[in-house]
C-alpha positions in Angstrom: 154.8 203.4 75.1 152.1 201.0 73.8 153.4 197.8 72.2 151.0 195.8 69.9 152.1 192.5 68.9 150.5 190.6 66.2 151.2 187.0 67.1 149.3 186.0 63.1 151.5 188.5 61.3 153.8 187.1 59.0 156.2 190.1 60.3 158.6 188.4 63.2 157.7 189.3 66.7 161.1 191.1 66.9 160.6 193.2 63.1 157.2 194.2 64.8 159.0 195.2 68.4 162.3 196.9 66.5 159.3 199.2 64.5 157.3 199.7 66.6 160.1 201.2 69.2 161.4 203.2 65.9 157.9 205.2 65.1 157.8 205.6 68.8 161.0 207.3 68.7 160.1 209.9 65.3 156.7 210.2 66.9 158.0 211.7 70.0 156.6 208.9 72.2 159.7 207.6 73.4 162.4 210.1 74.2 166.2 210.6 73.1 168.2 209.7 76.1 165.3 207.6 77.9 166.1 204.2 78.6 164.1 201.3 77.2 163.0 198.5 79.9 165.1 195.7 80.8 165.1 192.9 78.2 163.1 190.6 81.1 160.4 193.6 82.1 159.9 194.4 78.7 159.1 190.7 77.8 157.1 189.6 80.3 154.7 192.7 79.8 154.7 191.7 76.6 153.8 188.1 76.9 156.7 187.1 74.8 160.0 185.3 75.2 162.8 187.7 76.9 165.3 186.4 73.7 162.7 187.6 71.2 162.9 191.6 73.0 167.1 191.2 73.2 167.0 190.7 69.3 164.8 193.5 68.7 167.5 195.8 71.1 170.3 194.2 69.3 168.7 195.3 65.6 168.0 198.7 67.1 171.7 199.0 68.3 172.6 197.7 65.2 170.8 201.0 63.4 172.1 203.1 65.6 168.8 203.8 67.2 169.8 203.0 70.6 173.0 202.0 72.9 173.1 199.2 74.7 175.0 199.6 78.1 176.3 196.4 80.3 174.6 196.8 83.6 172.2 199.7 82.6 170.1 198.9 79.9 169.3 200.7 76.5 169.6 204.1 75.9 167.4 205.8 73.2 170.4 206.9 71.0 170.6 210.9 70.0 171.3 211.0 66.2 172.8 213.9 65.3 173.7 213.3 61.8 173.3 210.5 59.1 175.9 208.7 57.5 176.0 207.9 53.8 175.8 204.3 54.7 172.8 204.1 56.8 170.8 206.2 54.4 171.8 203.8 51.6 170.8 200.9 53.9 167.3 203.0 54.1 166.9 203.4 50.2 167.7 199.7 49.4 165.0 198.9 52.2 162.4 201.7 50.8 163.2 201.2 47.2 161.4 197.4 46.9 158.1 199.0 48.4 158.4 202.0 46.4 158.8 199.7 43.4 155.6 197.6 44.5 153.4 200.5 44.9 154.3 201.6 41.1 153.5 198.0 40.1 150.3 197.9 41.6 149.0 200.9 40.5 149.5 203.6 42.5 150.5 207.3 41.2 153.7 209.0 41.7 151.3 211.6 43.6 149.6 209.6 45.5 152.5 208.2 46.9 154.1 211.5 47.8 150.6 212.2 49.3 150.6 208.6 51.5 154.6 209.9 52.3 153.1 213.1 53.0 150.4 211.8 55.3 153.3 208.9 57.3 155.8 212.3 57.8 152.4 213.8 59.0 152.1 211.6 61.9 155.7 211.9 62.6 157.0 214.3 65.0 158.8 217.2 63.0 162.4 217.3 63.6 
């Protein structure tokens, strides 16, 4: 899994972790049922402070992305099905870039094409 922190992004260090692991995840990088590396590992090959990685787990347990077990580490979480909830907690997040895409010009189709082209890179489920 390769990590690449931005340290002049405006996006947090943990935002850019907590993604990153995500579209490693639908990519087929990182595997359902793998484990992440410990908080500590994972930070120091990173370069970045071991409370900065913890967040990032926490938000992915949070999302249901992964399970955090005392003693064992992370644990890339198998999603079998989505609830109603987390998929309105994914439209209110989509909706505002959706909404700036429109405002700045950009074509119902060619956004379907750019979705298109993202799912592309994705690996099909």
């Amino acid at each position: 899994m390769i990590i690449q922190i931005d340290t002049e992004s405006d996006i947090p260090i943990y935002t850019q972790l907590t993604n990153q692991i995500i579209e490693g995840i639908a990519r087929g990088d990182i595997q359902l049922g793998h484990s992440l590396p410990s908080v500590r590992a994972f930070a120091a090959d990173l370069g970045v402070n071991m409370h900065t990685v913890n967040k990032s787990y926490h938000e992915l347990e949070k999302k249901g992305v992964i399970k955090i077990v005392p003693k064992s580490g992370a644990m890339i979480s198998p999603i079998d099905n989505i609830n109603n909830e987390t998929k309105q907690r994914i439209v209110s997040e989509l909706k505002p870039h959706l909404a700036e895409a429109l405002v700045l010009g950009m074509g119902k189709e060619e956004i379907k094409s750019l979705i298109n082209t993202i799912m592309g890179e994705m690996k099909e489920r």
